[in-house]
C-alpha positions, 0 to 999 in steps of 0.5 A: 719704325725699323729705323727706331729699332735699329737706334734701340738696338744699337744703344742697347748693344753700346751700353752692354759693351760698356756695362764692364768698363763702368763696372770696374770696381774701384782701387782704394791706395793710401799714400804719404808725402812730405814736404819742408816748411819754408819759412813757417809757410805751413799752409804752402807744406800741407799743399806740397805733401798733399800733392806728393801723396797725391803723386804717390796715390796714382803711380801706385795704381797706374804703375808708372811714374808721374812727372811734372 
């Protein structure tokens, strides 16, 4: 029974540590990217665009820069 409790009491105590974190609000950016169409591959430049903005997006929130 003390056993129970204890595991309650424990789950109860994480969860509320945790409550902040999950609570975060989130950030909304808004972030362009560019891309050349190479050889009328519109599809390929939509992806590279999307992918720099994307880029943009994160380096924007987390403050630094992402590569690769």
């Amino acid at each position: 029974m003390r056993s129970k409790w204890m595991q309650r009491g424990s789950l109860v105590l994480l969860l509320a540590l945790c409550l902040p974190y999950l609570a975060r609000a989130a950030e909304e950016v808004e972030a362009t990217g560019e891309a050349a169409i190479v050889d009328g591959d519109e599809p390929a430049a939509k992806e590279k665009a999307r992918n720099a903005a994307l880029r943009l997006a994160v380096e924007m929130v987390a403050g630094t820069i992402v590569s690769g």
